[in-house]
Each structure stands twice: as structure tokens, then as C-alpha cells.
N, C-alpha and C positions, 0 to 999 in steps of 0.2 A: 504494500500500500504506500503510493508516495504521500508527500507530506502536504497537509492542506494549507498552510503560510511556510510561504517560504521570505525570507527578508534577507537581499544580498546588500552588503555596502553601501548601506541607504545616510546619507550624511545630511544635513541639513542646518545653512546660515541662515541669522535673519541678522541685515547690516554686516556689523564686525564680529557678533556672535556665532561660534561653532553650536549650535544644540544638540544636535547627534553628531557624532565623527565612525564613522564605518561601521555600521551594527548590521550583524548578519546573524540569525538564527531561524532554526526551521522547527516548525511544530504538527502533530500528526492528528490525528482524527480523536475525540473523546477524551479531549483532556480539558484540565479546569490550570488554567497557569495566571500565577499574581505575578505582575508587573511591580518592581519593589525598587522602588527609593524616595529617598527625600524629595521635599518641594521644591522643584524649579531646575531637579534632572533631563528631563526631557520627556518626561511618561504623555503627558496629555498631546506632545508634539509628534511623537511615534505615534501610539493609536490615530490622531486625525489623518496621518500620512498612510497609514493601513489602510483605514477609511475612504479614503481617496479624496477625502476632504481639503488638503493639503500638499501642494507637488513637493517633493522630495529635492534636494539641490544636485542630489546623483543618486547613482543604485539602482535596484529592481525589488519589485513585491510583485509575489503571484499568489492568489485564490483557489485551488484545486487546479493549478497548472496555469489558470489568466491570469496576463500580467494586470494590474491596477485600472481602472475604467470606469467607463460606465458598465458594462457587465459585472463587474464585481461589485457595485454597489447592493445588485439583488441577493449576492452572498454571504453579504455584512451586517448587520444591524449594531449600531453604535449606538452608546447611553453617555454624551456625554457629560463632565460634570455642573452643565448648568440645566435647568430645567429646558424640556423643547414643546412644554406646554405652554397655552395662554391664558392671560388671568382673568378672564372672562366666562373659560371654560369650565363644566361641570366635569366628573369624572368621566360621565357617558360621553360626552362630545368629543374628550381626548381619545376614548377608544376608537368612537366613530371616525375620525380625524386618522387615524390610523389605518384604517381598516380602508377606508377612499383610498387613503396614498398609496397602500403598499398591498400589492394583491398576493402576498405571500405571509398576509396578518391571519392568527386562527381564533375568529373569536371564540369561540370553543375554549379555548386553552387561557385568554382575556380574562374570561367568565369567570373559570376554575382558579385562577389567582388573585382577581380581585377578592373573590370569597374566601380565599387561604389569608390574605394579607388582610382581612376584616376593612377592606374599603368599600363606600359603599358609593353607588351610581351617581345618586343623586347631590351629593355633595361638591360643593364648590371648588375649586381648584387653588382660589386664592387663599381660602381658611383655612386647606391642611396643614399641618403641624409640616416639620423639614421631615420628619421621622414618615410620615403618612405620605408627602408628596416623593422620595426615595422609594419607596413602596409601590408608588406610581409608574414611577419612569423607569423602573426594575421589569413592573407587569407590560408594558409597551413595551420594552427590548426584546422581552426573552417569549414576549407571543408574536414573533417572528419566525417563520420558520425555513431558517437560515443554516450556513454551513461555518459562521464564525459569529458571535459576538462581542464585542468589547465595550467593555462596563471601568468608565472614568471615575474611580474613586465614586463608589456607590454605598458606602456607609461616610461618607464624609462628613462630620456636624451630626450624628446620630447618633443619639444615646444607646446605651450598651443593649437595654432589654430589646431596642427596633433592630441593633447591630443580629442580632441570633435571631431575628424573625426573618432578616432579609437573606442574611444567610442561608438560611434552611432552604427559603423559595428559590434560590440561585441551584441548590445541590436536588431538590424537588425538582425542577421546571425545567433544566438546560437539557437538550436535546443529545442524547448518548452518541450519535453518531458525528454531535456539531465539536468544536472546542471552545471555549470560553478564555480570553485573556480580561483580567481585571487588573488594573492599577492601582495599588493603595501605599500610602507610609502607614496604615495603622496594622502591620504584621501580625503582632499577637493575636489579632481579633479574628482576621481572619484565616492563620495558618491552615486552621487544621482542615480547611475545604480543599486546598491546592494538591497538585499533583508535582509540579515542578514550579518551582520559580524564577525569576532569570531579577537582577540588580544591573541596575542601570544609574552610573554615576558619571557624574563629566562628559555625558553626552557615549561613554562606552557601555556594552557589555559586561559588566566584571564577574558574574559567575549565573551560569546557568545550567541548572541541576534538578533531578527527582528530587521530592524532599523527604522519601524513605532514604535514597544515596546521604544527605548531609546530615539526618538523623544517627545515621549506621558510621558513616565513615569521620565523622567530624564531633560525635557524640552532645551536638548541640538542637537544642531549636531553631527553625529559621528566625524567630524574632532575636537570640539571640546571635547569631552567623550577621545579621541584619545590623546591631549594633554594632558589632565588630567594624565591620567591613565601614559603614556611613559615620562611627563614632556617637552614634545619638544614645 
């Protein structure tokens, strides 16, 4: 089975800033991978570049074998970390709203997470709580039925108890044959969902591993391995 992202040498300036400098790694079908480092490493600038939101200043990214496009935007489904609702909107109209744009939305599967995540239709979009609207735009990503998702720092500002609710719906809800890369500095919280993690510092690579490997061979936690390595 080849790898469904593949990221060769994807570098990326804005002005006199380096934000990536050659990052290249390849990931395969049915994984859950945290994107891990500090604020202001390059994580939110990678994902939009995956996304194809973002041209890259060199490099290549492919999709199940396509390179970056328009066709690989139907493969992606991206959460990023500001809301992409409007504050007008009730919950139903953001589904609805979704469901228009992207003919590859399952309400069905909508349905079945707003009633896991205790939201409910008819509520306003502008009154949720940060905890209620993350819970939102969690339920819109992952009722995509896509071959990649990436989720920007989706327990961001979330208190602990919505942190293990969101959680659960990320390791419930994502499609076994999809992968999932998520961005977060908050490791501890969300370790124990990943399968591998990759540390992105200075715009590199610096370590990308199973997190049974760093478990086994390093006799650490990644939140631990994570302070090491970032000093936080």
C-alpha cells in the first residue's frame, strides 16, 4: 500500500522568514498523527500548505498519488484553528452550509455527532461556549468523508472535561481507512490518541516516530520526549 501524504522538500518564506526549511515525510492509510511543537513553528503553515490553501515556496505534496490541487481538495477536509462558521448561524444552518458545499458531507454521520457531542440544532452559533463551538467544527471536519483530515489545534482554549469529550469523538468518528494529522502544543492531553508523532521546530523535522517506538526505546512519554526536545 503506498502512502496516502507524501511531503517532499516543501520549504516555505514569507518576506525574510524561513517557516519551513525542507520537510519531507510520508504517512500511510489509518493513522491518527499529532503534529507537535511550540507556537509559531510552522504547524498551522504546513497543514494550510497540505490543504492547498497555501502554495508552498518549493517541494511537492501528493494525496493518494495527486500532487496538491484542486482534486485534492475533495481528499482533505481541514479544521482550521479559527472558526469557518458564521455568527448568524444556528447549528443547523452550519450543517446545512456544509452539506451545499461539499457533496462528500454524511449527514448521517453530522447527526450521530452532534448527539454524541450533546449539541443541539437549534442553538445559536454565536452563544456556544469555545468548549461547544470546538465540538462544532470537530462535527463539520470529520463528517467529511474524506481520505485525510487535518484538525488545527482543536482542543485549543478548552477546558480539560471538553478536552476528553473531543477526544473521544476524534478516536469514535475518524474514518479507519482515512488518517488524521492534528496539530497541538498541548501533548499531554492529547498523547495517548496518536499513533506516531512527528516535532516540528525551526521550520524542520526533528523527530518522527511511533509513539509505542519512543515509549519502548526512549522509556519516556511523548509529553515528556516533547519537553526535552522544545525545552518547555
Amino acid at each position: 500500500m503506498g502512502a496516502l501524504l507524501k511531503v517532499d522538500g516543501v520549504s516555505k518564506k514569507y518576506g525574510g522568514k524561513q517557516v519551513l526549511d525542507g520537510v519531507s515525510f510520508h504517512i500511510g492509510q489509518g493513522r491518527l498523527i499529532g503534529l507537535l511543537g511550540s507556537n509559531g513553528s510552522g504547524k498551522s503553515t504546513l497543514m494550510q500548505i497540505i490543504a492547498g490553501l497555501t502554495p508552498a515556496s518549493s517541494g511537492d505534496i501528493s494525496v493518494m498519488g495527486i500532487p496538491t490541487g484542486r482534486e485534492t481538495k475533495n481528499l482533505i477536509s481541514y479544521m482550521p484553528d479559527r472558526p469557518m462558521t458564521e455568527s448568524w448561524m444556528k447549528v443547523r444552518d452550519a450543517i446545512a452550509f456544509y452539506n451545499d458545499f461539499y457533496a462528500d458531507f454524511d449527514m448521517e454521520k453530522a447527526r450521530e455527532m452532534l448527539d454524541f457531542m450533546k449539541l443541539d440544532e437549534k442553538s445559536g452559533v454565536s452563544i456556544l461556549s469555545k468548549g461547544m463551538n470546538e465540538r462544532l467544527q470537530l462535527t463539520l471536519a470529520l463528517s467529511r468523508n474524506v481520505s485525510l483530515y487535518l484538525l488545527d489545534e482543536p482542543i485549543g482554549g478548552v477546558d480539560p472535561v471538553a478536552r476528553g469529550k473531543i477526544l473521544d469523538a476524534i478516536v469514535r468518528f475518524y474514518r479507519e481507512d482515512s488518517s488524521l494529522i492534528i496539530s497541538t502544543h498541548l501533548v499531554r492531553d492529547m498523547e495517548r490518541i496518536f499513533d506516531e508523532v512527528m516535532f516540528l521546530q525551526n521550520g524542520h523535522i526533528v523527530l518522527h516516530e511511533e509513539v509505542e517506538h519512543i515509549r519502548m526505546k526512549h522509556g519516556k512519554s511523548v509529553d515528556d520526549m516533547f519537553k526535552e526536545v522544545f525545552g518547555e
